[in-house]
GUSEZA-403211 format. One record per residue: residue number from 0; x negated, y, z of N, C-alpha, C in turn. Coordinates in nm, 2 decimals. Atoms other than C-alpha are relative to their C-alpha. Layout:
! GUSEZA-403211
+------+--------+--------+--------+--------+---------+--------+--------+--------+--------+
: ronu :  neast : nnorth :    nup : caeast : canorth :   caup :  ceast : cnorth :    cup :
+------+--------+--------+--------+--------+---------+--------+--------+--------+--------+
:  NUM :      X :      Y :      Z :      X :       Y :      Z :      X :      Y :      Z :
...
+------+--------+--------+--------+--------+---------+--------+--------+--------+--------+
//
This chain:
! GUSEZA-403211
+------+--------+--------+--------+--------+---------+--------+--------+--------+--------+
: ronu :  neast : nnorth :    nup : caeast : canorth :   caup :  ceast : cnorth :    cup :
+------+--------+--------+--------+--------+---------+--------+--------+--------+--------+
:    0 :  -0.10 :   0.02 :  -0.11 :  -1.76 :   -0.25 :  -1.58 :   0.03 :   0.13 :   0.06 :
:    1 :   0.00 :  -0.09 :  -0.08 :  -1.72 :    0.10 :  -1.52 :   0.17 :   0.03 :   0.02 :
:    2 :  -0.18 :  -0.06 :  -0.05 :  -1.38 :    0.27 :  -1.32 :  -0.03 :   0.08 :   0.10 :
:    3 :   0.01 :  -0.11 :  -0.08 :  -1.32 :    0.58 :  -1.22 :   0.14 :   0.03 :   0.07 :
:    4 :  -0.10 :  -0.06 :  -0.05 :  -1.06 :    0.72 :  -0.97 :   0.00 :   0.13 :  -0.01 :
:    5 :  -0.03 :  -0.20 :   0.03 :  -0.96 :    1.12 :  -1.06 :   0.06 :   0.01 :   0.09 :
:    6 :  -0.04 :  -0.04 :  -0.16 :  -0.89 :    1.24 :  -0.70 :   0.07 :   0.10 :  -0.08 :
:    7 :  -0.06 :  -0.07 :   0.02 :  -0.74 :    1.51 :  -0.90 :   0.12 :   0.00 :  -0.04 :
:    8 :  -0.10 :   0.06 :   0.04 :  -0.44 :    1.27 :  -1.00 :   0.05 :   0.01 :   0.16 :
:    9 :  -0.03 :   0.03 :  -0.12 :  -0.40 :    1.23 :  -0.60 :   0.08 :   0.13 :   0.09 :
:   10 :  -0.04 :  -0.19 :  -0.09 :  -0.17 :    1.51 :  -0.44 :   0.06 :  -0.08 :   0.14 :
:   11 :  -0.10 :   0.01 :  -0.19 :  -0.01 :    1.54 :  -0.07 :   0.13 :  -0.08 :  -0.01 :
:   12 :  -0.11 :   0.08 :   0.02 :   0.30 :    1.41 :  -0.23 :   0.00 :  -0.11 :  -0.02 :
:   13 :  -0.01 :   0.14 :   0.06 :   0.19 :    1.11 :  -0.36 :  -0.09 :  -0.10 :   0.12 :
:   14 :   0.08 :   0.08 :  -0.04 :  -0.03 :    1.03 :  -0.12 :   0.11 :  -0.05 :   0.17 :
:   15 :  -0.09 :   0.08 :  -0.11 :   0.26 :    1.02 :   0.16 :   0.10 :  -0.04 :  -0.01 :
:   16 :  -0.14 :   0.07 :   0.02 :   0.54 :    0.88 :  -0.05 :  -0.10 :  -0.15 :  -0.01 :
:   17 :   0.08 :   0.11 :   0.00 :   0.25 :    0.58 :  -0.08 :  -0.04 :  -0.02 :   0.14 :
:   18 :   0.00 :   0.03 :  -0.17 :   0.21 :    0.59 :   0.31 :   0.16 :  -0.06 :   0.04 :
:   19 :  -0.18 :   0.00 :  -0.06 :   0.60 :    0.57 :   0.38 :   0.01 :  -0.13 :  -0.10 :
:   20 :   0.01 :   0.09 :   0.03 :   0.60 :    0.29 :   0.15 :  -0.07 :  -0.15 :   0.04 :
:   21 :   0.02 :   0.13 :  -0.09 :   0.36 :    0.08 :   0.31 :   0.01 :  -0.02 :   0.14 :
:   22 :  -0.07 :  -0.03 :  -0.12 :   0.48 :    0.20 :   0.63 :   0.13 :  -0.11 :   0.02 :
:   23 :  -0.13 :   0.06 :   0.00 :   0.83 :    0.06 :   0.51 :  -0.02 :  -0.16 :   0.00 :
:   24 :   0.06 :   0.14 :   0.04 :   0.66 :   -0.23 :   0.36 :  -0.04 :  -0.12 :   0.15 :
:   25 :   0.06 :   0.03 :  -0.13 :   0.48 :   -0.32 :   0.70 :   0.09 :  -0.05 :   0.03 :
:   26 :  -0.15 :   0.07 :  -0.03 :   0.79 :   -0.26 :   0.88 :   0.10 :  -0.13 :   0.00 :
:   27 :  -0.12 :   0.13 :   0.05 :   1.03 :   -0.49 :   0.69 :  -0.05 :  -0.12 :   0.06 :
:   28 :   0.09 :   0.10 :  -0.04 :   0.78 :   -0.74 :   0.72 :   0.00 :  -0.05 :   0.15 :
:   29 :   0.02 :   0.02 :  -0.13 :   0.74 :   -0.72 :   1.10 :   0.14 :  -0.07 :   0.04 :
:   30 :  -0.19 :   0.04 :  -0.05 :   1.15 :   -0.73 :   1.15 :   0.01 :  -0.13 :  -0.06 :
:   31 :  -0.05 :   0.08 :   0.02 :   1.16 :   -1.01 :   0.90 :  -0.06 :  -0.17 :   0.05 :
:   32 :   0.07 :   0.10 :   0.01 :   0.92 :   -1.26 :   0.93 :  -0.14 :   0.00 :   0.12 :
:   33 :   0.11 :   0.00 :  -0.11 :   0.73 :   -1.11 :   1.29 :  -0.14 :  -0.05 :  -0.04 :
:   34 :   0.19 :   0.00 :   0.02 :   0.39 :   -1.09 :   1.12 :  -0.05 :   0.11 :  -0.04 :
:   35 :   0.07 :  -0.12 :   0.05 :   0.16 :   -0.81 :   1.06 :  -0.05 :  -0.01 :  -0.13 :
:   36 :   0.05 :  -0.03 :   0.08 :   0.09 :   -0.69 :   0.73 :  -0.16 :   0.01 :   0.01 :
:   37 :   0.14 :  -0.02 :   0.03 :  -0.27 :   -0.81 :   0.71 :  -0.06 :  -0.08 :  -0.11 :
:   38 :   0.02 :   0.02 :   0.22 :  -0.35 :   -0.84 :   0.31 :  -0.09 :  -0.16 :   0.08 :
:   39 :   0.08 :   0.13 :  -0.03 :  -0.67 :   -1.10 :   0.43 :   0.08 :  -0.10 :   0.04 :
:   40 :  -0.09 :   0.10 :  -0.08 :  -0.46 :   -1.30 :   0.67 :   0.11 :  -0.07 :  -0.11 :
:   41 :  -0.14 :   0.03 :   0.07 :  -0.15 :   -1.33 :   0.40 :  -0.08 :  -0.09 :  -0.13 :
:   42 :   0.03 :   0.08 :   0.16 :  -0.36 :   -1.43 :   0.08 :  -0.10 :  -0.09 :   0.08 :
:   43 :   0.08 :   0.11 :  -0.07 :  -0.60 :   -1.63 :   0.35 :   0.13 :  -0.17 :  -0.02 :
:   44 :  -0.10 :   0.15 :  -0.05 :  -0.24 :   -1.86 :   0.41 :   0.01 :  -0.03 :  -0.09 :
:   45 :  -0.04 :   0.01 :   0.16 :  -0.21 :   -1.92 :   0.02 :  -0.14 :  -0.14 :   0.02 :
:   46 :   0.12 :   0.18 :   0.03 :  -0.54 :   -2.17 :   0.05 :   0.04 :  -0.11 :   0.08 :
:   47 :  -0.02 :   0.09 :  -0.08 :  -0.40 :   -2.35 :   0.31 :   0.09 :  -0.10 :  -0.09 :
:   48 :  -0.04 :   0.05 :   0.05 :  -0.21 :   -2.65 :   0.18 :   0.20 :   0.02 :   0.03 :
:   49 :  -0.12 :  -0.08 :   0.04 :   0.20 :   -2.52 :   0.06 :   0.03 :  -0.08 :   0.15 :
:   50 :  -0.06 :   0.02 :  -0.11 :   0.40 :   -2.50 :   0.38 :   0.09 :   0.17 :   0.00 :
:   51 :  -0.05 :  -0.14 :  -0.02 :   0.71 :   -2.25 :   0.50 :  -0.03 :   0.11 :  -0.05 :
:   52 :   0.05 :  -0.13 :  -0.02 :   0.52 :   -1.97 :   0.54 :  -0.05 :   0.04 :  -0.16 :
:   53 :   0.09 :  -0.05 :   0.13 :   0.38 :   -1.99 :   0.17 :   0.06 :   0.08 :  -0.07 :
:   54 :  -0.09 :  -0.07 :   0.09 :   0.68 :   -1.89 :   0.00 :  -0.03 :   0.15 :  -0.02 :
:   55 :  -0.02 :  -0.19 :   0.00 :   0.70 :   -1.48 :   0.15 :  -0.16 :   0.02 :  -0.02 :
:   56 :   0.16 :   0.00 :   0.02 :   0.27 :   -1.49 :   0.15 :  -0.02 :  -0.02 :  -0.15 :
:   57 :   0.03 :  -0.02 :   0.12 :   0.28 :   -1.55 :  -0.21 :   0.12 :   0.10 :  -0.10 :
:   58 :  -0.05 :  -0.10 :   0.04 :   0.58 :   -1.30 :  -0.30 :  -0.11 :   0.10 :   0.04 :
:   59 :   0.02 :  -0.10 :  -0.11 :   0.40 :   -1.05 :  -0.07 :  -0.19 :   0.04 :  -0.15 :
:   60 :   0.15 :  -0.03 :   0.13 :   0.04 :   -1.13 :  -0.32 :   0.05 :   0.07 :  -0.13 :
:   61 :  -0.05 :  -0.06 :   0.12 :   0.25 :   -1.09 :  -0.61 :   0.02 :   0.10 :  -0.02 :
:   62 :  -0.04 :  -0.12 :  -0.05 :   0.38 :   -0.77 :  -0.48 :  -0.11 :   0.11 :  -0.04 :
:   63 :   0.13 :  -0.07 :   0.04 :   0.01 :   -0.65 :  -0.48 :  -0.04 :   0.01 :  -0.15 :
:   64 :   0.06 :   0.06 :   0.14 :  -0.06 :   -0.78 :  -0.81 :   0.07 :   0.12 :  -0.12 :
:   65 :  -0.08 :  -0.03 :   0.14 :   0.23 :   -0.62 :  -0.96 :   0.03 :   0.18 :  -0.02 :
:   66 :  -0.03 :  -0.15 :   0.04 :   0.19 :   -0.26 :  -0.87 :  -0.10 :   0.10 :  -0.05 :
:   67 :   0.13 :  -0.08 :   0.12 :  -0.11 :   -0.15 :  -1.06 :   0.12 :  -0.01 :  -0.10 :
:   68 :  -0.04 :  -0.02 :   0.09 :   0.10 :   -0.24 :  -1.36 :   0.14 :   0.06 :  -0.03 :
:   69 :  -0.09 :  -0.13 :   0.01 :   0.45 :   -0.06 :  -1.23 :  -0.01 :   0.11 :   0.03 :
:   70 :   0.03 :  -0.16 :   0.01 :   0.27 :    0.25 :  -1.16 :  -0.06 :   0.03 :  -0.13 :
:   71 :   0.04 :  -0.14 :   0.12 :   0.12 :    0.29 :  -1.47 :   0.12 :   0.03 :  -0.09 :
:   72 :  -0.11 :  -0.03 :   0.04 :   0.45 :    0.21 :  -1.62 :   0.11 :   0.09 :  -0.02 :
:   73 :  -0.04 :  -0.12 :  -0.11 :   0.59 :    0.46 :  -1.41 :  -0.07 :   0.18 :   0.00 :
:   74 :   0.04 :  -0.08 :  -0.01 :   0.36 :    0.70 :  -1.39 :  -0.12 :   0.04 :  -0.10 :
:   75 :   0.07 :   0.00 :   0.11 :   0.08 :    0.68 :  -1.62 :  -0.15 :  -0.07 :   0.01 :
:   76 :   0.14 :   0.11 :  -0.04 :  -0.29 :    0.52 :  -1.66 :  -0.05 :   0.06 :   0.12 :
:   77 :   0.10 :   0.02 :  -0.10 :  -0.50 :    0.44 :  -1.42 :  -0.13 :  -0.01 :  -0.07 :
:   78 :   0.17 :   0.04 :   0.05 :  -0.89 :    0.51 :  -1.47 :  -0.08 :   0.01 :   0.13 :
:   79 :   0.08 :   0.05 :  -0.11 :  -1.09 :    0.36 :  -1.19 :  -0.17 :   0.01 :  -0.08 :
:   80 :   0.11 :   0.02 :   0.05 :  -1.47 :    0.39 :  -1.21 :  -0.14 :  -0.06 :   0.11 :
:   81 :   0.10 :   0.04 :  -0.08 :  -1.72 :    0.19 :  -1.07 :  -0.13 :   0.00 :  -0.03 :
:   82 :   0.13 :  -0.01 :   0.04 :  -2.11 :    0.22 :  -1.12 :  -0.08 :  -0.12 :   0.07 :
:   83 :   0.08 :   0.05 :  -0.03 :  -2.21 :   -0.07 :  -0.96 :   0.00 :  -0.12 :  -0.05 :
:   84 :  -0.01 :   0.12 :   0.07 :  -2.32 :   -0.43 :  -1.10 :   0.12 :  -0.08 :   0.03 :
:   85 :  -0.08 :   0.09 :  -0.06 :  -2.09 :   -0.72 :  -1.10 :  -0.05 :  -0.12 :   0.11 :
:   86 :   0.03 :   0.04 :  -0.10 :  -2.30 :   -0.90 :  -0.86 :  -0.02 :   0.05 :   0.14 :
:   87 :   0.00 :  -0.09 :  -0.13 :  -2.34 :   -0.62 :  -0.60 :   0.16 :  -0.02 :   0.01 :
:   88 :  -0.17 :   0.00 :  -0.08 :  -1.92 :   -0.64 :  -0.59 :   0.03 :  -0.11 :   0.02 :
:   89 :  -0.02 :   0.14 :  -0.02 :  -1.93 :   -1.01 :  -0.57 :  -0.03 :   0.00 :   0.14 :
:   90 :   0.04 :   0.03 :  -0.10 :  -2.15 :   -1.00 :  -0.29 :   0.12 :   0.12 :   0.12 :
:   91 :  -0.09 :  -0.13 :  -0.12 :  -1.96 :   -0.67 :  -0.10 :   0.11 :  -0.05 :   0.03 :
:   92 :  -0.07 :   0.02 :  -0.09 :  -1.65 :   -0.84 :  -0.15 :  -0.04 :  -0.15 :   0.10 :
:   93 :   0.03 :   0.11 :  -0.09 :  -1.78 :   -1.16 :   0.03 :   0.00 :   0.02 :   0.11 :
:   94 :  -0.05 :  -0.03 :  -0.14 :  -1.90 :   -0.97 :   0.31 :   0.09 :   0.09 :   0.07 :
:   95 :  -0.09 :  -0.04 :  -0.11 :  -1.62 :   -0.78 :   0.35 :   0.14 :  -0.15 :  -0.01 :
:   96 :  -0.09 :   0.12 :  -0.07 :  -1.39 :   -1.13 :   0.37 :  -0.05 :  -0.03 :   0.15 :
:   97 :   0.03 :   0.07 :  -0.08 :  -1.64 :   -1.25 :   0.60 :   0.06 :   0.11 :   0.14 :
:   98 :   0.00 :  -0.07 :  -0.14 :  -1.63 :   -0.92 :   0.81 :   0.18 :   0.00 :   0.05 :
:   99 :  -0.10 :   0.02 :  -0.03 :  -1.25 :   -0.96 :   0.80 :   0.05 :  -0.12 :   0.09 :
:  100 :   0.00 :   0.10 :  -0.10 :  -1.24 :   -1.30 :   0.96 :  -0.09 :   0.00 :   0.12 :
:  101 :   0.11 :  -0.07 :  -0.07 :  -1.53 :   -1.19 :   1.20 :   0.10 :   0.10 :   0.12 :
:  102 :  -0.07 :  -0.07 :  -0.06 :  -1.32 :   -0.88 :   1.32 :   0.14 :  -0.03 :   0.02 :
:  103 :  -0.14 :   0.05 :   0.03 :  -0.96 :   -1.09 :   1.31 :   0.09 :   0.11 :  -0.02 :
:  104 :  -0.10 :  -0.10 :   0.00 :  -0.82 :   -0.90 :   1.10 :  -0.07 :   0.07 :  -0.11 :
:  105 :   0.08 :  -0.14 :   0.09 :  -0.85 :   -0.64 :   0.77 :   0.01 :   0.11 :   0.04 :
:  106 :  -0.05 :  -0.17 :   0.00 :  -0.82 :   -0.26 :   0.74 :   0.17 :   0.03 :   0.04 :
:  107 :  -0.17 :  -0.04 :  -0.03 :  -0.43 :   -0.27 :   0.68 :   0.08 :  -0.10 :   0.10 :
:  108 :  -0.09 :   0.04 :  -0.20 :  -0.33 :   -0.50 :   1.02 :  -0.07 :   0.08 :   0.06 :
:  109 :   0.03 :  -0.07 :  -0.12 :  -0.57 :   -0.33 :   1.20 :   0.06 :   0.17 :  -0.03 :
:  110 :  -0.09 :  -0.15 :  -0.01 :  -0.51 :    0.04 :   1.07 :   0.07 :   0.04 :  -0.04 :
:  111 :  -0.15 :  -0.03 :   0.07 :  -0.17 :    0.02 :   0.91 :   0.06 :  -0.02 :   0.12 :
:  112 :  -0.11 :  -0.01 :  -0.09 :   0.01 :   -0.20 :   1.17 :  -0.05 :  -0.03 :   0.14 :
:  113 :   0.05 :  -0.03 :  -0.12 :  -0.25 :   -0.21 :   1.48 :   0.01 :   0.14 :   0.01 :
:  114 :   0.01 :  -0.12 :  -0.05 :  -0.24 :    0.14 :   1.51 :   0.14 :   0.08 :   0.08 :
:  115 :  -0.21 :  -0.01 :   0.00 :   0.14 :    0.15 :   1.46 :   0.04 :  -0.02 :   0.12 :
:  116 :  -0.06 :   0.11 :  -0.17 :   0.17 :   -0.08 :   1.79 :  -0.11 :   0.07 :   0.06 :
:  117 :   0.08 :  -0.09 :  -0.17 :  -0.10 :    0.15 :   2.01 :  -0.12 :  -0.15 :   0.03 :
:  118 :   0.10 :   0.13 :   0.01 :  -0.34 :   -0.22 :   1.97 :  -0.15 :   0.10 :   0.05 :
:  119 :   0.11 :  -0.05 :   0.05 :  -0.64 :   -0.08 :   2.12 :  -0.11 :  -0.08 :  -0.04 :
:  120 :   0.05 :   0.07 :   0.05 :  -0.82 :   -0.36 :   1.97 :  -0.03 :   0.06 :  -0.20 :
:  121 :   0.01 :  -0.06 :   0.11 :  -0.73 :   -0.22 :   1.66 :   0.00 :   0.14 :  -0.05 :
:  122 :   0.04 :  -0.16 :  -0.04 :  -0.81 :    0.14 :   1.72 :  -0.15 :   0.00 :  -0.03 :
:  123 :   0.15 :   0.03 :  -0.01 :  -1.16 :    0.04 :   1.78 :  -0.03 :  -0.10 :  -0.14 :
:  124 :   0.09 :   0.06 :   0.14 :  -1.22 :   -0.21 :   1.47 :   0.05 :   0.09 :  -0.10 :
:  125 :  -0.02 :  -0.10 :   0.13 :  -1.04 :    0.08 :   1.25 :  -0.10 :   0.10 :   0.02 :
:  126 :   0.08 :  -0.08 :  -0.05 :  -1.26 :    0.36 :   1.41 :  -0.15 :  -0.10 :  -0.06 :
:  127 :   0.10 :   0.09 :   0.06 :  -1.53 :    0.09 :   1.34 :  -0.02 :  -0.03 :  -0.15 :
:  128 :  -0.03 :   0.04 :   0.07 :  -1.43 :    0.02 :   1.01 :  -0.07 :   0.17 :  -0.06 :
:  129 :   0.05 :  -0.14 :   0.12 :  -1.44 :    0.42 :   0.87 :  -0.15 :   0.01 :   0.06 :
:  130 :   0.16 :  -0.08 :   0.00 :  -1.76 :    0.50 :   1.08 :  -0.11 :  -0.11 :  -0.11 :
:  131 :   0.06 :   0.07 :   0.11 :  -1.93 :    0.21 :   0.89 :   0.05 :   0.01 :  -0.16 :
:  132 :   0.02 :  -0.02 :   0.14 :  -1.80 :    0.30 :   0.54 :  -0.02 :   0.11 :  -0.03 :
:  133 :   0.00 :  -0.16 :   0.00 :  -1.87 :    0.68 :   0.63 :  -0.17 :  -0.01 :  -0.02 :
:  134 :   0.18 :   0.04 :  -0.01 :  -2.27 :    0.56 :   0.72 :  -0.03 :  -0.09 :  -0.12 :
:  135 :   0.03 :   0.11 :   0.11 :  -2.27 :    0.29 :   0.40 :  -0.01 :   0.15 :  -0.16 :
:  136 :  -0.08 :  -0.09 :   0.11 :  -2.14 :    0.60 :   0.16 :  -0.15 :   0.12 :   0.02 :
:  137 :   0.09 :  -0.09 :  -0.03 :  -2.40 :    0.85 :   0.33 :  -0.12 :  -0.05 :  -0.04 :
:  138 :   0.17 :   0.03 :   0.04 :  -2.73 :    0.65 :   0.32 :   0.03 :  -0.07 :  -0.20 :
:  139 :   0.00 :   0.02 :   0.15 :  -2.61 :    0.53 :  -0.07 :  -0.04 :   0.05 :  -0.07 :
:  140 :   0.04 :  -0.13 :   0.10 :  -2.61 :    0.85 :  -0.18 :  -0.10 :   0.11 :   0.08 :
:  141 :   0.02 :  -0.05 :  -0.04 :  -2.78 :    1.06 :   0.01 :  -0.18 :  -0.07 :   0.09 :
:  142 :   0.14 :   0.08 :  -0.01 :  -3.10 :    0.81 :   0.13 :  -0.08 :  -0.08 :  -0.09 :
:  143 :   0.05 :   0.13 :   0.08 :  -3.15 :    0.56 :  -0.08 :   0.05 :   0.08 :  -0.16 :
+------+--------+--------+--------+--------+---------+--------+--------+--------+--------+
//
């Protein structure tokens, strides 16, 4: 199960024509359909049973789904590398769902489009968010 990311594929350019994109992305979203781009929240309304709202929430997944495969089309492979079991990432993403409904709210509403809006609700669970994966990263490698 391994996948590596080559930070060396990663430049200044790419990394803020992919900000300005989900920037835009957010955006649109807010003007069209007055909701925050929050990944959890949007693929959360997909279990609920079909209504309105399902329609743009399941473009919006698809969206995600489909740009692994027009960047590599585009630009070239992708090699992700991960070292850890497939039951350690079962459980990690579990509790990061839980900690998402917990904190109302993922990473990208709180530090994409809370931050955007001056939320200091979401200043504080983003700020929250890096120091706990700055301390999970440090004692990983460096204690344990």
């Amino acid at each position: 199960f391994p996948v590596t990311i080559l930070t060396t594929d990663i430049t200044i350019l790419s990394a803020a024509l992919g900000g300005v994109i989900i920037g835009l992305a957010a955006g649109l979203l807010l003007l069209t359909h007055k909701r925050v781009a929050g990944v959890s929240g949007i693929a959360s309304g997909l279990l609920l049973p079909w209504n309105a709202e399902s329609s743009w929430r399941l473009w919006f997944v698809l969206g995600l789904i489909a740009s692994a495969p027009l960047y590599r089309i585009t630009v070239g492979e992708i090699v992700i590398k991960l070292d850890a079991p497939l039951a350690v990432l079962v459980v990690a993403g579990i509790l990061v769902g839980y900690g998402s409904r917990l904190g109302g709210g993922c990473t990208s509403g709180h530090g994409v489009c809370g931050i955007a809006r001056l939320s200091m609700r979401s200043i504080v669970a983003t700020l929250m968010f890096m120091l706990t994966a700055g301390l999970t990263v440090y004692i990983q490698r460096h204690v344990l």
